[in-house]
PDB file of N, CA, C and O in Angstrom:
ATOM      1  N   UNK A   1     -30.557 -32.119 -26.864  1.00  0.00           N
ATOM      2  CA  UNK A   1     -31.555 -32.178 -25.814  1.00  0.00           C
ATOM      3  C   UNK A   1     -32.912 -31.861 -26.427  1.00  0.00           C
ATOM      4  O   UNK A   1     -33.021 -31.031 -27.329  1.00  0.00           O
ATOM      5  N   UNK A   2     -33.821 -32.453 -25.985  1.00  0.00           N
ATOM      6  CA  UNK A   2     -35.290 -32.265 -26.508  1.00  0.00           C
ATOM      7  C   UNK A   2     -36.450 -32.026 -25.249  1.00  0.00           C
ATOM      8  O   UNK A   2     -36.225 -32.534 -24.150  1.00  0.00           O
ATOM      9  N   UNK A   3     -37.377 -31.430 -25.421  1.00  0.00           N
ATOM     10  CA  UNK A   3     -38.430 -31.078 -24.141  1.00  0.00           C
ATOM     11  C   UNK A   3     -39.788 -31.547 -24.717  1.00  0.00           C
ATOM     12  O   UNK A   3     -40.108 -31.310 -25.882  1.00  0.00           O
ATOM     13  N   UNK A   4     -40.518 -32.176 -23.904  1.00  0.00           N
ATOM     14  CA  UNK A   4     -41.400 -32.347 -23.963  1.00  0.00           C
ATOM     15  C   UNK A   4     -42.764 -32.473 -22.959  1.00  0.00           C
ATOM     16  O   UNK A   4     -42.551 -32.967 -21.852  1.00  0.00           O
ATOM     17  N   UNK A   5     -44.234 -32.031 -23.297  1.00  0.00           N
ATOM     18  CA  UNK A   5     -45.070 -31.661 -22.083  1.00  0.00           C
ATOM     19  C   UNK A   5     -46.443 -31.927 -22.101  1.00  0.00           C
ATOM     20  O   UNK A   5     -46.944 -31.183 -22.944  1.00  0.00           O
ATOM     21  N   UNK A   6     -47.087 -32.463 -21.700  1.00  0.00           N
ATOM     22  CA  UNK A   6     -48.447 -32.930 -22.081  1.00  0.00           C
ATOM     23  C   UNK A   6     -49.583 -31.921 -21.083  1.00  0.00           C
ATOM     24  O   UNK A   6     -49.523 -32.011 -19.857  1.00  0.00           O
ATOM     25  N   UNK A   7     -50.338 -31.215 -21.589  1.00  0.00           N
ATOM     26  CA  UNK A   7     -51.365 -30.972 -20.914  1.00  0.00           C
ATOM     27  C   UNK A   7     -52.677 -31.352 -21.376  1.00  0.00           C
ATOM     28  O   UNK A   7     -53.177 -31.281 -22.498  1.00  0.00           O
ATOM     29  N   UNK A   8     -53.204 -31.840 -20.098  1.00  0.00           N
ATOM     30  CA  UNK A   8     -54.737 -32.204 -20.521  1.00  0.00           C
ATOM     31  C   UNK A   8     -55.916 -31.264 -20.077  1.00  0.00           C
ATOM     32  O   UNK A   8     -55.940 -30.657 -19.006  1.00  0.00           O
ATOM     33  N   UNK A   9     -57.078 -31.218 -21.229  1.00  0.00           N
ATOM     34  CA  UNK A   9     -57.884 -30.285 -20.149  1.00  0.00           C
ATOM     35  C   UNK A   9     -59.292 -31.371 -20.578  1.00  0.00           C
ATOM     36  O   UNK A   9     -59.409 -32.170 -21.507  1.00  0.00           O
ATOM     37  N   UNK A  10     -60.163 -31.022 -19.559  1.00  0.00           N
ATOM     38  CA  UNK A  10     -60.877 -31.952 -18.524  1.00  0.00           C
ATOM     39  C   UNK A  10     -62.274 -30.930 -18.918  1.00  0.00           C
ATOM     40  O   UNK A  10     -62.175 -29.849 -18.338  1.00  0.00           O
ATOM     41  N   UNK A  11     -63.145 -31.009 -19.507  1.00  0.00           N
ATOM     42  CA  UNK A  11     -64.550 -30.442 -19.329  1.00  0.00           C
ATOM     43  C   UNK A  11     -65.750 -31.012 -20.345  1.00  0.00           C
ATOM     44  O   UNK A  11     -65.662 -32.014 -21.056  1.00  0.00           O
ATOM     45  N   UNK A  12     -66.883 -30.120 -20.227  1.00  0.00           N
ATOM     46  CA  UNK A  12     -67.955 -30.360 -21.042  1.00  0.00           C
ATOM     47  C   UNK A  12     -67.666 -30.245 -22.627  1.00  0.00           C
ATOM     48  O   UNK A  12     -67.080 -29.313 -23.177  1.00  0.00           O
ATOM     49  N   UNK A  13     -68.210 -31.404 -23.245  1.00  0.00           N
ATOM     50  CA  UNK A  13     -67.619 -31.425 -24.796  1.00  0.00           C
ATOM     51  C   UNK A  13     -68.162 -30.153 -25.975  1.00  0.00           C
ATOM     52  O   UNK A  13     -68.232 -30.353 -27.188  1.00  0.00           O
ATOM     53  N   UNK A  14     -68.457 -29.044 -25.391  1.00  0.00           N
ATOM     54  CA  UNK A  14     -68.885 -27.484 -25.725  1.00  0.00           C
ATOM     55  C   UNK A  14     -67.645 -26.898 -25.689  1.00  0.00           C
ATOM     56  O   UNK A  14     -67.021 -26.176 -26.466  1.00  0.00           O
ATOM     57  N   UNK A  15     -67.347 -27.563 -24.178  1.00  0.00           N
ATOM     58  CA  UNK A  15     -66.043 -26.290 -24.023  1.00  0.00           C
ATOM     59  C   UNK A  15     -65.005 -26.738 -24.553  1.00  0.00           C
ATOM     60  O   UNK A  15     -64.221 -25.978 -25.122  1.00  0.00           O
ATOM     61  N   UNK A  16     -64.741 -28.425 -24.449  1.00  0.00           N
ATOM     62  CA  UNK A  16     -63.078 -28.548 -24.948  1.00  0.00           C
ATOM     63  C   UNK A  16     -63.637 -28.346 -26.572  1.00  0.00           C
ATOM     64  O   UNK A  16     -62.649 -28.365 -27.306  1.00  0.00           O
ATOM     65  N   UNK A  17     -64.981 -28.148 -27.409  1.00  0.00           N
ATOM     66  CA  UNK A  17     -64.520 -27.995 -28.780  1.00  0.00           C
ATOM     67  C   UNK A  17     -63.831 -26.496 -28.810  1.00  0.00           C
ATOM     68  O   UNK A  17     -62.707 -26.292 -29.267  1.00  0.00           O
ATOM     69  N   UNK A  18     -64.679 -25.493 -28.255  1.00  0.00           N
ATOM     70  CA  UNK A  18     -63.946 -23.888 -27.948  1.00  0.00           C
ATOM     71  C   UNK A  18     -62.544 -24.273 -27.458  1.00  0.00           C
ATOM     72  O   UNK A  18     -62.013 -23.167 -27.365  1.00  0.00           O
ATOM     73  N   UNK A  19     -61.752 -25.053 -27.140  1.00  0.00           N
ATOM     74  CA  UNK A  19     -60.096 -25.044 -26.475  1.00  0.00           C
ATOM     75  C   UNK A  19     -59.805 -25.022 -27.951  1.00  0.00           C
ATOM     76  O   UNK A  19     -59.493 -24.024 -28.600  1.00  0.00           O
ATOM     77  N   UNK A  20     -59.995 -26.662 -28.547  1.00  0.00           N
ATOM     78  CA  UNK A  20     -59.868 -27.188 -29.782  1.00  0.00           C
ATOM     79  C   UNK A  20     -59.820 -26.185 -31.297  1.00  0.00           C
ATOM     80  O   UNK A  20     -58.902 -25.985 -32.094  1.00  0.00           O
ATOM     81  N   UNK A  21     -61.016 -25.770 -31.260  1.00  0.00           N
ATOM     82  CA  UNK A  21     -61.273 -24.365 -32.051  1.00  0.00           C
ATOM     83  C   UNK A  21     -60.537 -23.317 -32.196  1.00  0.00           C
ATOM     84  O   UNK A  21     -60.334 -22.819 -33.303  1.00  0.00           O
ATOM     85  N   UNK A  22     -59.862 -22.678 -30.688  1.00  0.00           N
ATOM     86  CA  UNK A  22     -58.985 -21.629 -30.683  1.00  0.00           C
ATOM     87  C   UNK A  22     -57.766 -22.136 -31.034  1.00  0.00           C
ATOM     88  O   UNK A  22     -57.094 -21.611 -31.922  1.00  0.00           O
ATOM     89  N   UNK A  23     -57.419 -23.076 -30.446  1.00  0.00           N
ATOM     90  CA  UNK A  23     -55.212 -23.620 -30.583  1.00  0.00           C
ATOM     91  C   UNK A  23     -55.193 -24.291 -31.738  1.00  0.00           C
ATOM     92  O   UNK A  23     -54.039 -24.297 -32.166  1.00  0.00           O
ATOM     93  N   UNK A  24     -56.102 -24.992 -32.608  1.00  0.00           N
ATOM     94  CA  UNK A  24     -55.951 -25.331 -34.016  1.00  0.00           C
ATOM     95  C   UNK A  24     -55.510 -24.547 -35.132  1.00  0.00           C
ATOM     96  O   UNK A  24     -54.698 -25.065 -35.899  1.00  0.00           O
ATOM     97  N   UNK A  25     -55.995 -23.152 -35.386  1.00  0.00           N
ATOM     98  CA  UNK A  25     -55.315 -22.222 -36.271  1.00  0.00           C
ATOM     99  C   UNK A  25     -53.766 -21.989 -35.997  1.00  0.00           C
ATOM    100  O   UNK A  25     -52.997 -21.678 -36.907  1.00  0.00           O
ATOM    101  N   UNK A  26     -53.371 -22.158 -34.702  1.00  0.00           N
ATOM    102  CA  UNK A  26     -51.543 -22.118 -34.348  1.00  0.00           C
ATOM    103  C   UNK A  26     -50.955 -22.762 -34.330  1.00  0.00           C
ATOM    104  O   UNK A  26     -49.784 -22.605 -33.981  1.00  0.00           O
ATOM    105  N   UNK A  27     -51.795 -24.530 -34.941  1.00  0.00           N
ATOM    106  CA  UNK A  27     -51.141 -25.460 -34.474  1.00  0.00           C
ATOM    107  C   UNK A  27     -50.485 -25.469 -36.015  1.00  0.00           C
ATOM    108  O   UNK A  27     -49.646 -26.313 -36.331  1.00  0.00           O
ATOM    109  N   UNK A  28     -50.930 -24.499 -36.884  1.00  0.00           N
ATOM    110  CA  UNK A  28     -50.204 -24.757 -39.044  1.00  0.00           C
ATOM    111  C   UNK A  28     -49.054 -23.832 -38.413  1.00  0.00           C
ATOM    112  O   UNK A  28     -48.748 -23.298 -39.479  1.00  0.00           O
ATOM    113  N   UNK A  29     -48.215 -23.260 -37.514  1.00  0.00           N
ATOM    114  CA  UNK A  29     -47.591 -22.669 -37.742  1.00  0.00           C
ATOM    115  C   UNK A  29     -45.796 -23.188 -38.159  1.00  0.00           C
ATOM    116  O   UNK A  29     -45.536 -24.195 -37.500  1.00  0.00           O
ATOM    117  N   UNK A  30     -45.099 -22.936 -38.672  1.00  0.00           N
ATOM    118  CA  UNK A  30     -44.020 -23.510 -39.049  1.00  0.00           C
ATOM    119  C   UNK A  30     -42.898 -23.339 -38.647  1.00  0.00           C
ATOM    120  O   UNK A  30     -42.297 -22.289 -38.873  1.00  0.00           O
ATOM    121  N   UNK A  31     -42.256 -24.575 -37.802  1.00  0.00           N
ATOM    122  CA  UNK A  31     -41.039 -24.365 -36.968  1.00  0.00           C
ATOM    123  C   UNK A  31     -40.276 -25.608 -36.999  1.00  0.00           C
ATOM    124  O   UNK A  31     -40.849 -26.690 -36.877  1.00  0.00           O
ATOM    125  N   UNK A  32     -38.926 -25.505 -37.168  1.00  0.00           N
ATOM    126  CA  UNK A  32     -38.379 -26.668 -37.573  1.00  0.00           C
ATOM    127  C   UNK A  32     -37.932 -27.305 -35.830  1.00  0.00           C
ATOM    128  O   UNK A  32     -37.389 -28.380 -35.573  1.00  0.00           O
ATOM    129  N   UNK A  33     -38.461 -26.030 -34.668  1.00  0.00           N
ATOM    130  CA  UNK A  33     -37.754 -25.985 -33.487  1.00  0.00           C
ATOM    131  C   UNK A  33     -38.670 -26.831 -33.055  1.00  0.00           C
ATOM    132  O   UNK A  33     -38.519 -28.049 -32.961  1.00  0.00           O
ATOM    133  N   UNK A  34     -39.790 -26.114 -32.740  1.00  0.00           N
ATOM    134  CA  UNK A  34     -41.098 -26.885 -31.982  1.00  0.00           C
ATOM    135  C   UNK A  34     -42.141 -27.589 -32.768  1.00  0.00           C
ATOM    136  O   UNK A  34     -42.019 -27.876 -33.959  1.00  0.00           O
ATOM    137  N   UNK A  35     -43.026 -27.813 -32.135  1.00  0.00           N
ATOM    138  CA  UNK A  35     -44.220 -28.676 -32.285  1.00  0.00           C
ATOM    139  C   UNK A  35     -45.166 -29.003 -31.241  1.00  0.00           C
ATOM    140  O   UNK A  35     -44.791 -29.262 -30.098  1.00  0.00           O
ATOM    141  N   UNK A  36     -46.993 -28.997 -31.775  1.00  0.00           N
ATOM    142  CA  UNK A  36     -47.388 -29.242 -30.751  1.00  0.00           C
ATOM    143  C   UNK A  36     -48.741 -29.893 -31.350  1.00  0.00           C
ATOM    144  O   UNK A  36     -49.200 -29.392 -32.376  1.00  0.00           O
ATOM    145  N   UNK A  37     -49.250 -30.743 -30.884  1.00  0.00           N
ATOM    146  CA  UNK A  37     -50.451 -31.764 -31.373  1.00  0.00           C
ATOM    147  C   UNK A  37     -51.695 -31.690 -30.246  1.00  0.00           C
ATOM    148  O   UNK A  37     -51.626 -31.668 -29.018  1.00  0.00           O
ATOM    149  N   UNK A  38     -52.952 -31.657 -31.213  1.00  0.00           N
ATOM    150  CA  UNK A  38     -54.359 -31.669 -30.545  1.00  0.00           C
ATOM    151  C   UNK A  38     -54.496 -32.977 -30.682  1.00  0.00           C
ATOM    152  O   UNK A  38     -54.158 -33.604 -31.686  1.00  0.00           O
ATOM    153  N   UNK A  39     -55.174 -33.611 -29.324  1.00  0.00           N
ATOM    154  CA  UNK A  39     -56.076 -34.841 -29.644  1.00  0.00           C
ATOM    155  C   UNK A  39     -57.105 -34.437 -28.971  1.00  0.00           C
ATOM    156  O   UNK A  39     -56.951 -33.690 -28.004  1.00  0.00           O
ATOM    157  N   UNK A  40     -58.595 -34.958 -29.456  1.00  0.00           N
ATOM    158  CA  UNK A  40     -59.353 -35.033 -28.241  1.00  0.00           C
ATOM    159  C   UNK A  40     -59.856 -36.710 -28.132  1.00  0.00           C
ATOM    160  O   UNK A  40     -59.596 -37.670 -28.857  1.00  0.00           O
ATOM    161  N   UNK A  41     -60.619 -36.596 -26.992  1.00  0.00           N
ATOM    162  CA  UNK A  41     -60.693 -37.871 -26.222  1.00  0.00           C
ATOM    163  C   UNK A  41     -61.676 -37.932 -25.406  1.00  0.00           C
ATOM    164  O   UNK A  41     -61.840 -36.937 -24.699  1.00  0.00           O
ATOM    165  N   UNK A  42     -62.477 -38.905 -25.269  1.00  0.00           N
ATOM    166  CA  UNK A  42     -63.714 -38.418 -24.577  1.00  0.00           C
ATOM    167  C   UNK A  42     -63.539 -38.041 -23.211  1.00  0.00           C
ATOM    168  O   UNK A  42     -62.852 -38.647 -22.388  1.00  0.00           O
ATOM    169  N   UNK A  43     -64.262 -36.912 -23.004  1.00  0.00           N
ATOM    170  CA  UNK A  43     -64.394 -35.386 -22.136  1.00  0.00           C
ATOM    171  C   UNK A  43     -62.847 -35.054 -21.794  1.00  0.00           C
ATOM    172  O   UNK A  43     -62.665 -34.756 -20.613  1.00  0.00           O
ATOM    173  N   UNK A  44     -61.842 -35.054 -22.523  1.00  0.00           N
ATOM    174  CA  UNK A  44     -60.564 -34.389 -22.389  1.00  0.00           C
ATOM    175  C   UNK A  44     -60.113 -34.524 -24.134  1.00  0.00           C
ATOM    176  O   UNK A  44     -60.231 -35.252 -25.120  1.00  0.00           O
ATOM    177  N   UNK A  45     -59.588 -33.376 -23.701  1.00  0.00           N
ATOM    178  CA  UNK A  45     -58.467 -32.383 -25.001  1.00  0.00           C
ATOM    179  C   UNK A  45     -56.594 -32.630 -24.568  1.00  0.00           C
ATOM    180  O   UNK A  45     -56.004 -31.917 -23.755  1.00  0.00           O
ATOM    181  N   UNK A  46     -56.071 -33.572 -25.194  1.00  0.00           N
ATOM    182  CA  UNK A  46     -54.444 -33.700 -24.936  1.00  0.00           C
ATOM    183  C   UNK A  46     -53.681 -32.554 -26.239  1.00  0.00           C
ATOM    184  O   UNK A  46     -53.963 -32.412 -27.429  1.00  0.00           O
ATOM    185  N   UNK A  47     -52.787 -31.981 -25.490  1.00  0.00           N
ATOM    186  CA  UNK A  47     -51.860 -31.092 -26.259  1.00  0.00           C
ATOM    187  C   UNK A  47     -50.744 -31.720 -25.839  1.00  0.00           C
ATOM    188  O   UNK A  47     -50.526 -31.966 -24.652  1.00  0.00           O
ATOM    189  N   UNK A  48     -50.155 -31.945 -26.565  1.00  0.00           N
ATOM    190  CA  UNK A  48     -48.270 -32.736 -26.677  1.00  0.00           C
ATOM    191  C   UNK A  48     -47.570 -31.353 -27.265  1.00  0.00           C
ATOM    192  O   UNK A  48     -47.890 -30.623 -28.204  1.00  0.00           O
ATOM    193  N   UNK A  49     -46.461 -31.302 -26.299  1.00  0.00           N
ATOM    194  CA  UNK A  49     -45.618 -29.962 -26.753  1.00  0.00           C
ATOM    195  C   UNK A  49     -44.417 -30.659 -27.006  1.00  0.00           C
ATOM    196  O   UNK A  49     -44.072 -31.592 -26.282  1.00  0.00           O
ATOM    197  N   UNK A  50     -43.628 -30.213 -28.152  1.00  0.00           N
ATOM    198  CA  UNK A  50     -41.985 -31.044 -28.233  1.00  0.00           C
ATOM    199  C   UNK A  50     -41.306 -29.953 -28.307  1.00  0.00           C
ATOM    200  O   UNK A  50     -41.897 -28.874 -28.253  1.00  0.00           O
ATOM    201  N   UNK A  51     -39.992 -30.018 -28.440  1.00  0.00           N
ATOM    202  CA  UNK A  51     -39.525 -28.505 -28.711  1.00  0.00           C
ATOM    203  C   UNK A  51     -37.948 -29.165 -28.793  1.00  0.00           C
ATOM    204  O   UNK A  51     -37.489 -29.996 -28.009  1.00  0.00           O
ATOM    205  N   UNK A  52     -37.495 -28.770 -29.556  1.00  0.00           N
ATOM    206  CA  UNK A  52     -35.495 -28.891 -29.367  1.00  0.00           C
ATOM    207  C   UNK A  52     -34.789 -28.143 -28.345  1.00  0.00           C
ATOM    208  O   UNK A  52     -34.054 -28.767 -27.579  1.00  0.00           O
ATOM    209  N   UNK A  53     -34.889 -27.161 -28.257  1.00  0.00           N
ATOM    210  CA  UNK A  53     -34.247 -26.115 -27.019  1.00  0.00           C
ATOM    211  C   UNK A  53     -35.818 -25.684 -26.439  1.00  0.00           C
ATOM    212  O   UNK A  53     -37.005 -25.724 -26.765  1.00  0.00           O
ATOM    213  N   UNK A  54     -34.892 -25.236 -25.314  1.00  0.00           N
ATOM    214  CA  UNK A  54     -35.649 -24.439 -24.422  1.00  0.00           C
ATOM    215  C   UNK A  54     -36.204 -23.034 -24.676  1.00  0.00           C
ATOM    216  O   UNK A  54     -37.420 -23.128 -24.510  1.00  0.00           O
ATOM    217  N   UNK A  55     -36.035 -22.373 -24.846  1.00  0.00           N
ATOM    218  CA  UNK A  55     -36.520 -21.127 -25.653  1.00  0.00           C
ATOM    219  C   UNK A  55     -37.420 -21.694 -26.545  1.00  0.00           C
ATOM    220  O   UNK A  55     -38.478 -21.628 -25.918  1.00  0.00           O
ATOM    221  N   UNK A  56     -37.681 -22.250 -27.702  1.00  0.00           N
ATOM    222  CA  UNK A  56     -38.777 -22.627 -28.190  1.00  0.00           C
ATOM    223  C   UNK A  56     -39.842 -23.451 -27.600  1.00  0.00           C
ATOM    224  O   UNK A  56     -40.972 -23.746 -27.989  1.00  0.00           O
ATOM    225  N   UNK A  57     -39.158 -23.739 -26.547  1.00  0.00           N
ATOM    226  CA  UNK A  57     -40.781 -25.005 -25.467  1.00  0.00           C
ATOM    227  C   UNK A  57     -41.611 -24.499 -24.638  1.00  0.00           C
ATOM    228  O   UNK A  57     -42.610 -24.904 -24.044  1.00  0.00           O
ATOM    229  N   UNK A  58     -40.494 -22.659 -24.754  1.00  0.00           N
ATOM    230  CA  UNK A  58     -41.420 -21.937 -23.924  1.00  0.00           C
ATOM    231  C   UNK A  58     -42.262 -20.929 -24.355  1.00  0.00           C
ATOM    232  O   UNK A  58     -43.185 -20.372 -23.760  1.00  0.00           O
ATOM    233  N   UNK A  59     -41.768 -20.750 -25.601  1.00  0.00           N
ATOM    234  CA  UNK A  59     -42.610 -19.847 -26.653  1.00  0.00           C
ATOM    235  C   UNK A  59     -43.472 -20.428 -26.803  1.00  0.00           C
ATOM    236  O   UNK A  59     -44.466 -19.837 -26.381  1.00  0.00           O
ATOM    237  N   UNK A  60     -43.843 -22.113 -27.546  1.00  0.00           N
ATOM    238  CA  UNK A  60     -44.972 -22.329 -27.568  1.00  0.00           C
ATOM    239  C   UNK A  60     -45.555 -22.934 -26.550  1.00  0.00           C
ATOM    240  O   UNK A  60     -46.680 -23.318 -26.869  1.00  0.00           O
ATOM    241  N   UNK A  61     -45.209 -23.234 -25.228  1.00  0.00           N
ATOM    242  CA  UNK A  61     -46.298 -23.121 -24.434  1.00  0.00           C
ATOM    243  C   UNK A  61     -46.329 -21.803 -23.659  1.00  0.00           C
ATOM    244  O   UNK A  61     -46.889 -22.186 -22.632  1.00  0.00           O
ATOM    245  N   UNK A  62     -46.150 -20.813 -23.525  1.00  0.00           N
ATOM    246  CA  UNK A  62     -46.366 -19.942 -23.691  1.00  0.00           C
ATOM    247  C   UNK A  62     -47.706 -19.418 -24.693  1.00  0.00           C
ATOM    248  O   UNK A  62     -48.666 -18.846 -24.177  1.00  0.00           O
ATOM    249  N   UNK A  63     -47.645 -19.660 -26.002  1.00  0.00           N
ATOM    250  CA  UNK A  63     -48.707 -19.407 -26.863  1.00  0.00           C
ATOM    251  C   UNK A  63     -49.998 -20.005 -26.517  1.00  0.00           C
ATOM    252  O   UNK A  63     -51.113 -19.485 -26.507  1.00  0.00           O
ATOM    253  N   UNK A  64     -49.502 -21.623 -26.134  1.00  0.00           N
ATOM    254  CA  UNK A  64     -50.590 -22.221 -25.933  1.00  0.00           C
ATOM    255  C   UNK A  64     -51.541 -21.744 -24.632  1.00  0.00           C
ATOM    256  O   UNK A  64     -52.764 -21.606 -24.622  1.00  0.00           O
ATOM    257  N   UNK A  65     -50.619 -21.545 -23.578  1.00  0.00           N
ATOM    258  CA  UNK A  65     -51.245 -21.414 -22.352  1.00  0.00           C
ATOM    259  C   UNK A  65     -52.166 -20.170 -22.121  1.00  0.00           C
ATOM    260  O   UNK A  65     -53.154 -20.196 -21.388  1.00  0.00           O
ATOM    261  N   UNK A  66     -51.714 -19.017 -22.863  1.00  0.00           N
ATOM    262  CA  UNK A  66     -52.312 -17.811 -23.256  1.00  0.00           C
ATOM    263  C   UNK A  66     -53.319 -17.975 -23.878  1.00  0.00           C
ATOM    264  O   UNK A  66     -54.315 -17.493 -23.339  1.00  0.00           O
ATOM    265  N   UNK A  67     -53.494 -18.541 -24.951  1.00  0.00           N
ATOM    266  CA  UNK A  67     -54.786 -19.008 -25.634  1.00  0.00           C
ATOM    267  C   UNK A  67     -55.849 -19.751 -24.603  1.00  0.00           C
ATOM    268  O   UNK A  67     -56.972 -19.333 -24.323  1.00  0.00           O
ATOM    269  N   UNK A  68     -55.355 -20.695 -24.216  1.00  0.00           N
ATOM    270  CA  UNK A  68     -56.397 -21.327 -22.858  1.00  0.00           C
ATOM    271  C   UNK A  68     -56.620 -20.274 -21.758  1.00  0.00           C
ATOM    272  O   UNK A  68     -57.574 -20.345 -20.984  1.00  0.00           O
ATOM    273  N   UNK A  69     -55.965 -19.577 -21.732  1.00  0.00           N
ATOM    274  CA  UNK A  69     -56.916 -18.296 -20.467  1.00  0.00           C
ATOM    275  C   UNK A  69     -57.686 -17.302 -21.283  1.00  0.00           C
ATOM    276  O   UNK A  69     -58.216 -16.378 -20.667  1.00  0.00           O
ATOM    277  N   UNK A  70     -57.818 -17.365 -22.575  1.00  0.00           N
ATOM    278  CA  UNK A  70     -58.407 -16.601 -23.164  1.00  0.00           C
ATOM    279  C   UNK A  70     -60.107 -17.096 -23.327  1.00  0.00           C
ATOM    280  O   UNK A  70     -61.151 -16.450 -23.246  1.00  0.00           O
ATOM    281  N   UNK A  71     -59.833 -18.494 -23.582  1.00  0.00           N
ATOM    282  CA  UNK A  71     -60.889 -19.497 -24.034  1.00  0.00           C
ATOM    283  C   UNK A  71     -61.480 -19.611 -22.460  1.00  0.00           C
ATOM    284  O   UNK A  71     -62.687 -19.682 -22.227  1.00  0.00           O
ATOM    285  N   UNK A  72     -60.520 -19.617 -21.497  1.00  0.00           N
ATOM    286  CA  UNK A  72     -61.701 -19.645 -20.319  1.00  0.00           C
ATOM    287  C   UNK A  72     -62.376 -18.798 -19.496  1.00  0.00           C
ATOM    288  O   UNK A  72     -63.282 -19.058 -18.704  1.00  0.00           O
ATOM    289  N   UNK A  73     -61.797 -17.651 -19.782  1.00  0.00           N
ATOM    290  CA  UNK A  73     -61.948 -16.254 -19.642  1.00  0.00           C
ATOM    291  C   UNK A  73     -63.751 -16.364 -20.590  1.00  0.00           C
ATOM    292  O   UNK A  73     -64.872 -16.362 -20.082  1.00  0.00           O
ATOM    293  N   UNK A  74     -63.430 -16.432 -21.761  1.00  0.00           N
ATOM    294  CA  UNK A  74     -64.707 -16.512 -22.204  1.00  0.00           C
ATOM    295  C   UNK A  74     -65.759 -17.392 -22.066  1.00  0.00           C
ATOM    296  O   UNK A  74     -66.915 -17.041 -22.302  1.00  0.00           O
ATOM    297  N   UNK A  75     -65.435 -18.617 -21.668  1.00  0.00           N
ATOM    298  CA  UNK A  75     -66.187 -19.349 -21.079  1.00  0.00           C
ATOM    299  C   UNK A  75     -67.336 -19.260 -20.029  1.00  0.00           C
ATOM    300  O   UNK A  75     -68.412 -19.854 -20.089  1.00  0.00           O
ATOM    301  N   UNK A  76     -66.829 -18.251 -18.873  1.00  0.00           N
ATOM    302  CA  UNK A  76     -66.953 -18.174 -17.636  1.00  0.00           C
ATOM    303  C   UNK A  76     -67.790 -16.362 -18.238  1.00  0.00           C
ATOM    304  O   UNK A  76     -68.831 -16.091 -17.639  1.00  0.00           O
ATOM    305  N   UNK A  77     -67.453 -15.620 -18.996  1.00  0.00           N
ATOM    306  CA  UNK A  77     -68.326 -14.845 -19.272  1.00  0.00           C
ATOM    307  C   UNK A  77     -69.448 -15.521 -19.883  1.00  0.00           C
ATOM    308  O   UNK A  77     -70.483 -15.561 -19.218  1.00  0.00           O
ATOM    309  N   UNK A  78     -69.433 -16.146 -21.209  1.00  0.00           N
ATOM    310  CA  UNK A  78     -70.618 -16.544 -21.452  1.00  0.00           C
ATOM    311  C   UNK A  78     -71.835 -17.940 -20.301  1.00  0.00           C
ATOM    312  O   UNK A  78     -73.001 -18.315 -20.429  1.00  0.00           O
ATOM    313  N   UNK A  79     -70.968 -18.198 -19.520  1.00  0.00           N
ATOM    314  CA  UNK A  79     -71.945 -19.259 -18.607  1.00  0.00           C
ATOM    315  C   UNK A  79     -72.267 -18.161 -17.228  1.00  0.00           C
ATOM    316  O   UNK A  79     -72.981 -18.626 -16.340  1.00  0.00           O
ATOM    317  N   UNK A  80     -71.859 -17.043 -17.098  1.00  0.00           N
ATOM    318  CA  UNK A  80     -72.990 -16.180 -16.104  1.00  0.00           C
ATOM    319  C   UNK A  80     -73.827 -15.342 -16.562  1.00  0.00           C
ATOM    320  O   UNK A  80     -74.195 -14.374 -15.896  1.00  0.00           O
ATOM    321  N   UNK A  81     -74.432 -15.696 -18.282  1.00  0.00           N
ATOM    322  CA  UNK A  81     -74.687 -14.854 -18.572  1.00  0.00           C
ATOM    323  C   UNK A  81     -76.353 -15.627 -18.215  1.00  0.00           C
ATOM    324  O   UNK A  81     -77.385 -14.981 -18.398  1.00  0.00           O
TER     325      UNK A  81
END
């Protein structure tokens, strides 16, 4: 069995480079289980998640999704500033 999950995110080409910027250093990480790919695209960022089992599809989106509330968390501080 294999899993797979696409999320897209949708904004100003500032912010998806900050998405891009943060989930790129995790994307070298080495797993024979999972996998997960950046594209960007004009004004959207695609992440493709694959994974063999379940437990690993949720670890890394898990990782991923954590990282994106981090990146928008900061976002939203630096644009009321």
């Amino acid at each position: 069995m294999s899993y797979k999950n696409t999320i897209e995110i949708s904004d100003s080409q500032t912010n998806l480079n900050a998405y891009y910027n943060a989930l790129l250093p995790e994307k070298d990480f080495k797993s024979e289980r999972a996998t997960y790919d950046l594209k960007k695209q004009k004004g959207k960022l695609i992440i493709t998640i694959e994974a063999k089992d379940a437990t690993s599809f949720r670890a890394v989106t898990n990782t991923i999704t954590g990282l994106i509330a981090i990146v928008e968390k900061s976002i939203k501080v630096v644009d009321s500033r």
